[in-house]
PyMOL Python script that loads the backbone (N, CA, C, O; Angstrom):
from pymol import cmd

cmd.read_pdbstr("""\
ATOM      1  N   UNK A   1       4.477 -12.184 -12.550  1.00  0.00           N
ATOM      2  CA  UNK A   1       4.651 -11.846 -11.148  1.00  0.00           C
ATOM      3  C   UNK A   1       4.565 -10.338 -10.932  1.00  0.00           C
ATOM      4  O   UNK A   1       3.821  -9.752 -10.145  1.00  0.00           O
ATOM      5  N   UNK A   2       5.503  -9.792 -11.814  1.00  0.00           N
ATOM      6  CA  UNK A   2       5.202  -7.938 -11.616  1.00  0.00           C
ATOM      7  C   UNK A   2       3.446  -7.390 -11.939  1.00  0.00           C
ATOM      8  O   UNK A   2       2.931  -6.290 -11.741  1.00  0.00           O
ATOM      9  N   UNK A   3       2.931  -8.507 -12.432  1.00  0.00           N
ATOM     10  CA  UNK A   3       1.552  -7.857 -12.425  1.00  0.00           C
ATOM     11  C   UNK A   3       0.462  -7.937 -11.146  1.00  0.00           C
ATOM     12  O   UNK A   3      -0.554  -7.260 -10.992  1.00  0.00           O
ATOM     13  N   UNK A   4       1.122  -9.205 -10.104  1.00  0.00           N
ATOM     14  CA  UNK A   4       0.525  -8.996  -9.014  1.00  0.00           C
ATOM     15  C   UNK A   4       0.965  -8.641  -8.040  1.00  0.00           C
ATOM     16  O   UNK A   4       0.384  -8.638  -6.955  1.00  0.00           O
ATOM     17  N   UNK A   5       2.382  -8.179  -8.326  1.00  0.00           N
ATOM     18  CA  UNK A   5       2.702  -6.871  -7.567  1.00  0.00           C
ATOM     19  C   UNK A   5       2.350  -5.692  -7.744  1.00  0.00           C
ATOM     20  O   UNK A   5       2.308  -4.804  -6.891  1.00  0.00           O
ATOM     21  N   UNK A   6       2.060  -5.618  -8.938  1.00  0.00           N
ATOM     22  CA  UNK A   6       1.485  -4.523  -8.936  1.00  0.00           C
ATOM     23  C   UNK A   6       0.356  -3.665  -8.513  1.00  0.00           C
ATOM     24  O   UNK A   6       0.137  -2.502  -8.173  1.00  0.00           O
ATOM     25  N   UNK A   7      -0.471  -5.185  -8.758  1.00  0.00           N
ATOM     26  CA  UNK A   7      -2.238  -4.954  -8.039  1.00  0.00           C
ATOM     27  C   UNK A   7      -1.886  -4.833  -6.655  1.00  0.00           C
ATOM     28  O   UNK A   7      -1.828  -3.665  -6.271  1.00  0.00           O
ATOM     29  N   UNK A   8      -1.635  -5.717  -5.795  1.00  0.00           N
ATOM     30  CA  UNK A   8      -1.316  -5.626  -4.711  1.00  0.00           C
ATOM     31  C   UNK A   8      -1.104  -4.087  -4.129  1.00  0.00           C
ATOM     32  O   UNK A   8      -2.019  -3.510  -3.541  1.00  0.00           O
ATOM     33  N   UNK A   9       0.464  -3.356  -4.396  1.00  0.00           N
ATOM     34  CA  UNK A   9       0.614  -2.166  -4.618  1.00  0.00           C
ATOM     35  C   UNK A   9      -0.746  -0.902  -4.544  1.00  0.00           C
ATOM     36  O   UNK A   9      -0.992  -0.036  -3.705  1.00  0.00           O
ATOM     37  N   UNK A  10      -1.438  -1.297  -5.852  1.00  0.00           N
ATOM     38  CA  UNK A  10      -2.470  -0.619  -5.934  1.00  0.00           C
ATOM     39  C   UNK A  10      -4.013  -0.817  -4.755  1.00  0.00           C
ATOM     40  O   UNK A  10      -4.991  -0.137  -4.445  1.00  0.00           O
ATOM     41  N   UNK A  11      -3.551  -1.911  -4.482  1.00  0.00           N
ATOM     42  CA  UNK A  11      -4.949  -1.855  -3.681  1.00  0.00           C
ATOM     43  C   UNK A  11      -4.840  -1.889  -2.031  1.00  0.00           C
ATOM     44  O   UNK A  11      -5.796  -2.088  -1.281  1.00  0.00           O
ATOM     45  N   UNK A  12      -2.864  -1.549  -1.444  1.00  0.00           N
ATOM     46  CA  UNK A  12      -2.594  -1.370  -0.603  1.00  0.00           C
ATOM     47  C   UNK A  12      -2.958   0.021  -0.216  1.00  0.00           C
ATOM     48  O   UNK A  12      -3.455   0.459   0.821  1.00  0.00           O
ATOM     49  N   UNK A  13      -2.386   0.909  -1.899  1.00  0.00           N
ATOM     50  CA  UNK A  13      -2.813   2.402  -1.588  1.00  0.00           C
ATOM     51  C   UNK A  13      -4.151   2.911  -1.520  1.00  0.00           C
ATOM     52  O   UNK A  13      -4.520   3.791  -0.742  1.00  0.00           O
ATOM     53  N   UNK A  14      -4.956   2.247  -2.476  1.00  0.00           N
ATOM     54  CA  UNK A  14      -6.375   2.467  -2.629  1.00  0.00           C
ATOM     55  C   UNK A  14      -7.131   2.017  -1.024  1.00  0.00           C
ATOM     56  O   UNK A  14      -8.084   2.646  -0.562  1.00  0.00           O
ATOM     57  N   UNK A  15      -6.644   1.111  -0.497  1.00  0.00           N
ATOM     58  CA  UNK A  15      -7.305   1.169   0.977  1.00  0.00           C
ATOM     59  C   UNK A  15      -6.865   1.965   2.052  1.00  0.00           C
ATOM     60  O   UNK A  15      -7.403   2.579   2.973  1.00  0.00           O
ATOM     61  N   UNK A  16      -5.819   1.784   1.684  1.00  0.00           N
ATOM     62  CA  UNK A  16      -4.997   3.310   2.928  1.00  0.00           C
ATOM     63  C   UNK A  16      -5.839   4.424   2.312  1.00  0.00           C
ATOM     64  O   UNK A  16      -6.568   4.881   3.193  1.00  0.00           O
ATOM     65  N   UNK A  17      -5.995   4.943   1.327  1.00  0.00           N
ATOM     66  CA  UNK A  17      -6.996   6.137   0.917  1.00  0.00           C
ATOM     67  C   UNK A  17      -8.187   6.319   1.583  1.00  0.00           C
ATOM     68  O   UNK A  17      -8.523   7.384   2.100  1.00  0.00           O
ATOM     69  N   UNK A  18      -8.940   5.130   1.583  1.00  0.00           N
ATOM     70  CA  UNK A  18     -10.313   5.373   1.824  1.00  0.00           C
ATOM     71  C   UNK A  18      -9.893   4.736   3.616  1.00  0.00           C
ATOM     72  O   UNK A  18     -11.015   4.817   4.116  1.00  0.00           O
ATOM     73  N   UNK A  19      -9.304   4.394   4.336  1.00  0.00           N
ATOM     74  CA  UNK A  19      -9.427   4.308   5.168  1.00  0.00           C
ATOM     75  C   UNK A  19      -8.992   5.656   6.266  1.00  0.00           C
ATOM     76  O   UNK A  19      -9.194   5.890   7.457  1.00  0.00           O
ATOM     77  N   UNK A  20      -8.320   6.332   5.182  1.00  0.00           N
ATOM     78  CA  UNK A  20      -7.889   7.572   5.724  1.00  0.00           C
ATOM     79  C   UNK A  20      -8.878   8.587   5.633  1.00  0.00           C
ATOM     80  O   UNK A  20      -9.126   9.504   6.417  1.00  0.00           O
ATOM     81  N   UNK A  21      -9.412   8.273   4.536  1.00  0.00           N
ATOM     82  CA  UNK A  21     -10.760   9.547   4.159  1.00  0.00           C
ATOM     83  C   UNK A  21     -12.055   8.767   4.925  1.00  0.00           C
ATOM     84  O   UNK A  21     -12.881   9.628   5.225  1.00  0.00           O
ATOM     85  N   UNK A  22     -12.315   7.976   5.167  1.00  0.00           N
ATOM     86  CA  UNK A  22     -13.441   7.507   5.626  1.00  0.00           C
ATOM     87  C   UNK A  22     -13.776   7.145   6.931  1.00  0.00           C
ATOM     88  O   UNK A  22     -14.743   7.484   7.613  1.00  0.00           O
ATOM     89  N   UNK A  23     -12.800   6.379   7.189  1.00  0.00           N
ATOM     90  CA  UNK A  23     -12.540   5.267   8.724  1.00  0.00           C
ATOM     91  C   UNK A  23     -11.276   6.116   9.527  1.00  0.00           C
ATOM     92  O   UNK A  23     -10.776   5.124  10.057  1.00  0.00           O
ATOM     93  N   UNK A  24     -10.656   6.929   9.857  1.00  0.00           N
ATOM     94  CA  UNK A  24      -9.339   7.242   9.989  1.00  0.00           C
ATOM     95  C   UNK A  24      -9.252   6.505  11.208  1.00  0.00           C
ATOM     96  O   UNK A  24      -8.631   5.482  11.498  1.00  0.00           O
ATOM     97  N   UNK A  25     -10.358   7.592  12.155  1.00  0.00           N
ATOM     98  CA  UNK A  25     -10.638   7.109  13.435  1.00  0.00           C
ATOM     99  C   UNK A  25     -10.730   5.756  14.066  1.00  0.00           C
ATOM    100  O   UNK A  25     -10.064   5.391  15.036  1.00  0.00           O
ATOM    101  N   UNK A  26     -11.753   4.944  13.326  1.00  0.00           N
ATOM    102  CA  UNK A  26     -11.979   3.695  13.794  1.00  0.00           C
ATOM    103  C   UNK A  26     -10.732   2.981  13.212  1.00  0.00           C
ATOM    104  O   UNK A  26     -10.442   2.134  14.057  1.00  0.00           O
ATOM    105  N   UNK A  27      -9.995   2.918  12.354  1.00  0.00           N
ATOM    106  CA  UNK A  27      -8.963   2.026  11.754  1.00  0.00           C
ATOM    107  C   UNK A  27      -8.027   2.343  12.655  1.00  0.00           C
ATOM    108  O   UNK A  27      -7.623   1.361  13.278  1.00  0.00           O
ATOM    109  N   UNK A  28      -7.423   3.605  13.015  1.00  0.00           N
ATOM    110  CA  UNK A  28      -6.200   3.584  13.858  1.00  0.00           C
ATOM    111  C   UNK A  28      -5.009   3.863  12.672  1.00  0.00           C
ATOM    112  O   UNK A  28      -4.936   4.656  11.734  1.00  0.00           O
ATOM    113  N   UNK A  29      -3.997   2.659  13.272  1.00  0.00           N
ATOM    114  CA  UNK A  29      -2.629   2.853  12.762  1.00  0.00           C
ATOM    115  C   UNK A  29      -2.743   1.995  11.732  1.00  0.00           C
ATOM    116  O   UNK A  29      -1.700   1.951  11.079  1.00  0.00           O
ATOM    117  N   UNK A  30      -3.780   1.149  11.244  1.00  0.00           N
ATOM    118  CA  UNK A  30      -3.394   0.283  10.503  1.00  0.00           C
ATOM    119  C   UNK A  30      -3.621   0.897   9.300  1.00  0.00           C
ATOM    120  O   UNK A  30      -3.205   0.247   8.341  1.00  0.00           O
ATOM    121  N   UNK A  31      -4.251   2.146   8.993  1.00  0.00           N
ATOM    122  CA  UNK A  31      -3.995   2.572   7.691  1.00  0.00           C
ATOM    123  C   UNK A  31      -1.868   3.109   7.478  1.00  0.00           C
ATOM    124  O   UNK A  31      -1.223   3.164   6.432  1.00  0.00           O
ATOM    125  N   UNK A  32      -1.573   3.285   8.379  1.00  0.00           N
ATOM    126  CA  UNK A  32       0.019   4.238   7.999  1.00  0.00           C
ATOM    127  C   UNK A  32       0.756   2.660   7.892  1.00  0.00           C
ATOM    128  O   UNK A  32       1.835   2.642   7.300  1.00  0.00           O
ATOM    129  N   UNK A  33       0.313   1.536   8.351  1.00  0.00           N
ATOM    130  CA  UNK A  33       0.875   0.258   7.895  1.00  0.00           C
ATOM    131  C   UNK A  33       0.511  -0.226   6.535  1.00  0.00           C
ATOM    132  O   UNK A  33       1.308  -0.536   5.650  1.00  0.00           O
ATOM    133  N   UNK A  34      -0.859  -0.255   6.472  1.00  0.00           N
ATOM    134  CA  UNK A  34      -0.834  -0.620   4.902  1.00  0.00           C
ATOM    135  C   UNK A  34      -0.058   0.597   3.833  1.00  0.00           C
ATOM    136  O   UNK A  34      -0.114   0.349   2.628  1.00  0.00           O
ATOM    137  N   UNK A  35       0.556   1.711   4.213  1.00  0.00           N
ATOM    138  CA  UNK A  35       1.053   2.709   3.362  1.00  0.00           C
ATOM    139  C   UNK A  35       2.551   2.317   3.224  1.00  0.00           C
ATOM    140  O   UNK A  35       3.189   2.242   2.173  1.00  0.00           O
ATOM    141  N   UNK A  36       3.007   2.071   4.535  1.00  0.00           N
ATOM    142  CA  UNK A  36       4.599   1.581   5.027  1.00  0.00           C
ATOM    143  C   UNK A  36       4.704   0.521   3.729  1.00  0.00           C
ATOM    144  O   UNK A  36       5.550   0.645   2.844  1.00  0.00           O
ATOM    145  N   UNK A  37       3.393  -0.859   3.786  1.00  0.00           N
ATOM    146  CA  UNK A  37       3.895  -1.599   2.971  1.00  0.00           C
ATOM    147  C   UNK A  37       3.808  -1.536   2.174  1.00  0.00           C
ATOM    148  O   UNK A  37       4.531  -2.366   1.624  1.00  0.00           O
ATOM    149  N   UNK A  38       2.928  -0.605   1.079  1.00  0.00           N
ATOM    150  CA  UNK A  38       2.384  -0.333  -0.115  1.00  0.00           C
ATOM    151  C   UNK A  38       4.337   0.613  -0.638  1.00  0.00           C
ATOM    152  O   UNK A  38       5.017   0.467  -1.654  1.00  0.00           O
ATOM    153  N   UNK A  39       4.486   1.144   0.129  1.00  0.00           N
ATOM    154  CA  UNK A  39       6.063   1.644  -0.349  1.00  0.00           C
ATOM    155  C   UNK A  39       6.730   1.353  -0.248  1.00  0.00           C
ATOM    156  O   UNK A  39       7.610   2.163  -0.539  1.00  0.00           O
ATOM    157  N   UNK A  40       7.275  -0.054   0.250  1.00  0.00           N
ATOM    158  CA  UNK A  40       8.211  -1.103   0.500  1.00  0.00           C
ATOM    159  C   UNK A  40       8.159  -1.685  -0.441  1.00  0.00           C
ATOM    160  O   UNK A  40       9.157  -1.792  -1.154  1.00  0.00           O
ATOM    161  N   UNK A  41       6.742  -2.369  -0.824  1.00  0.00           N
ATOM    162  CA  UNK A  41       6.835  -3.089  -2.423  1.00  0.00           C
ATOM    163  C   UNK A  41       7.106  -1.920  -3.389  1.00  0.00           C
ATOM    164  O   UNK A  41       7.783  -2.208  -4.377  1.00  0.00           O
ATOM    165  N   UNK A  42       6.800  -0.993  -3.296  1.00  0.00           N
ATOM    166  CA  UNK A  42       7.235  -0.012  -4.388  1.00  0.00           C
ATOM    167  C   UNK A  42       9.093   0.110  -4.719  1.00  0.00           C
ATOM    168  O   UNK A  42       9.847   0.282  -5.677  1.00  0.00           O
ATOM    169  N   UNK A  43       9.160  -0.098  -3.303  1.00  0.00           N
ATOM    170  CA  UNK A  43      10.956  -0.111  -3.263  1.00  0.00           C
ATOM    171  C   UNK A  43      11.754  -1.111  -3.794  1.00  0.00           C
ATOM    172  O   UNK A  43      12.883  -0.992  -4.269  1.00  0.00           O
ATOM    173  N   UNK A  44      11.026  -2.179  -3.667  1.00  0.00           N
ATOM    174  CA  UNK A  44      11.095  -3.662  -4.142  1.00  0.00           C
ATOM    175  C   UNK A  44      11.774  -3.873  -5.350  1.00  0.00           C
ATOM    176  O   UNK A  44      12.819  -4.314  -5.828  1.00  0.00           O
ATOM    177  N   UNK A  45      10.133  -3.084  -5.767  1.00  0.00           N
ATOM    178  CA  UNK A  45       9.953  -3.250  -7.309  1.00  0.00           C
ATOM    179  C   UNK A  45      11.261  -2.768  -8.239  1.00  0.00           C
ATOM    180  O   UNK A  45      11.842  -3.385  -9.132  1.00  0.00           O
ATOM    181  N   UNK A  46      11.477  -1.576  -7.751  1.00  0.00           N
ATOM    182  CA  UNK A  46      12.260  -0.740  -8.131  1.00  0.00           C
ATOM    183  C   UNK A  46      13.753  -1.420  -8.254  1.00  0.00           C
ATOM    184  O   UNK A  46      14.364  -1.465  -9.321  1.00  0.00           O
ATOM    185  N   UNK A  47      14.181  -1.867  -7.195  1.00  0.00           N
ATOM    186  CA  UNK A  47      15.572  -2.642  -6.802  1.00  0.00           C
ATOM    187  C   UNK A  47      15.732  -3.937  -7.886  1.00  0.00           C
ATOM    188  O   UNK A  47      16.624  -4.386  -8.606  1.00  0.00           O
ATOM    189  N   UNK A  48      14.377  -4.249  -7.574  1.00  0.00           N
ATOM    190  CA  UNK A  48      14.304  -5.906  -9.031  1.00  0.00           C
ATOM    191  C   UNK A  48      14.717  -5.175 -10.312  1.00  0.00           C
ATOM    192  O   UNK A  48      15.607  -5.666 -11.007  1.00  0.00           O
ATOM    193  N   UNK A  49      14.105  -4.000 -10.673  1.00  0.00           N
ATOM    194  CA  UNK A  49      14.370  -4.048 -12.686  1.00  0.00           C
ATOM    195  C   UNK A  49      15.747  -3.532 -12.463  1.00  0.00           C
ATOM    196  O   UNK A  49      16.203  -3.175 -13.549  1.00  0.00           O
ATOM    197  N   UNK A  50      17.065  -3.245 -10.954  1.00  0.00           N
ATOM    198  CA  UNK A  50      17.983  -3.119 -11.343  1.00  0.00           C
ATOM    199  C   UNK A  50      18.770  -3.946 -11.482  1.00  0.00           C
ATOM    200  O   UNK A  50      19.867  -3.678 -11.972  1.00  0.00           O
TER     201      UNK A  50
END
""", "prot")
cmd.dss("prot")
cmd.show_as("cartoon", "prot")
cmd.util.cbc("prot")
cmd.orient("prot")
């Protein structure tokens, strides 16, 4: 399970990236949402191995 959280994670940030460097304009807000959630599971994650 932590391994497809993990991908997940990674490919929340990897699209917020390029939607920020590429699309900013046309995407809007939905790149600072996929970031919100990309660090929520990060928070997640974190709280589980305690």
């Amino acid at each position: 399970m932590r391994g497809i959280v993990n991908i997940i994670i990674i490919l929340l940030v990897v699209g917020w990236l390029l939607g920020y460097i590429g699309f900013g304009a046309m995407v809007g807000n939905l790149i600072h949402i996929l970031l919100v959630v990309a660090v929520v599971m990060v928070v997640l994650r974190l709280l589980a191995k305690i």
